[in-house]
Residue, then its C-alpha position, 0 to 999 in steps of 0.5 A: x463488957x461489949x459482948x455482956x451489954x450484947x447478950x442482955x441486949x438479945x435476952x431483952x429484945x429477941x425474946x419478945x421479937x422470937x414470940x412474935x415472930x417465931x424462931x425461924x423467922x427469928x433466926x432468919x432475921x438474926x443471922x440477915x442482920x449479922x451477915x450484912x452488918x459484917x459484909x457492911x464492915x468489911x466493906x468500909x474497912x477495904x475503902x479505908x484500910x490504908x488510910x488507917x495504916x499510914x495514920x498509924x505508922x505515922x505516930x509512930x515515925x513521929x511524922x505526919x500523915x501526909x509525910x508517911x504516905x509520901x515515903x509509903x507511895x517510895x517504897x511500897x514494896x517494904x511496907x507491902x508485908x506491914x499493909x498486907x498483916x493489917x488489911x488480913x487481920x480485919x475480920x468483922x463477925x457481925x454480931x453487935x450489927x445483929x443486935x442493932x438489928x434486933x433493936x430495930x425490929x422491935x422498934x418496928x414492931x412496937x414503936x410506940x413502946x416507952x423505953x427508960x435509959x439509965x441515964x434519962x430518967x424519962x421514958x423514950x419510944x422505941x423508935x426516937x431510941x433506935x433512931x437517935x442509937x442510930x444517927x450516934x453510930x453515924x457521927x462515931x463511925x464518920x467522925x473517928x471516935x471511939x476507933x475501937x467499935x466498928x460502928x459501920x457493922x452496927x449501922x449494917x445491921x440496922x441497914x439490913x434489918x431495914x430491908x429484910x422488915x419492909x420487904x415482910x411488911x410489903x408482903x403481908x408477912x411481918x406478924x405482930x398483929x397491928x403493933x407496927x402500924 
């Protein structure tokens, strides 16, 4: 459903940017939006891979996290193997960020374009929604819900795409004719 909601996301907004901007540039923006989305990912995961090792061994153990910490810290060496699987199976590809990145490319492009969600049955401008998609990552990421998205990729993607549209605005070369401003 992820990946199916991710697709109909590209084909809906990538479409109207690659027009815009062309496929070179589309693509350019795309992989930028990916890539940083993974290295943003990557990074949260190396700050907190172990904070998430003990909480999950501790439900485990039926002990609680402070407890399992204090017997990881005594024997770190039996636990070295366990901690070094999981920090190696975290593997971000990036992709959703790059769809976050497109979101926010077309609300830059056309912020004032109505939006309609299924849910709100009143049209929404591009750049309220993206806004408003953006500071929920944020809540999920920093809160802890909804453990299973990596919600820093996507907030990386929207970061990234941040950059790469104000730098082609400050060089002149984001096209669109006068849609962004």
């Amino acid at each position: 459903m992820h990946i199916g909601f991710n697709m109909f996301t590209l084909w809906m907004f990538g479409r109207i940017l690659e027009r815009v901007w062309g496929a070179r540039r589309f693509l350019v923006f795309y992989f930028i939006c990916g890539i940083g989305a993974a290295l943003v990912q990557e990074t949260v995961w190396q700050l907190t891979w172990r904070h998430e090792y003990i909480d999950g061994i501790a439900a485990l153990n039926h002990l609680t996290p402070a407890e399992m910490a204090e017997k990881v810290s005594q024997h770190a060496e039996y636990f070295a193997t366990g901690m070094n699987q999981m920090k190696n199976a975290m593997l971000a590809v990036g992709a959703s960020g790059a769809i976050f990145g497109l979101l926010l490319g077309f609300a830059f492009v056309f912020p004032d374009m109505p939006m309609y969600l299924f849910f709100i049955p009143v049209p929404i401008k591009a750049k309220y929604m993206v806004v408003g998609y953006g500071v929920l990552e944020l809540f999920f990421g920093i809160s802890g819900r909804m453990d299973s998205v990596a919600h820093f990729a996507h907030l990386g993607g929207l970061l990234f795409a941040l950059i790469v549209l104000l730098w082609w605005r400050h060089k002149g070369t984001l096209r669109g004719g006068n849609f962004y401003y």
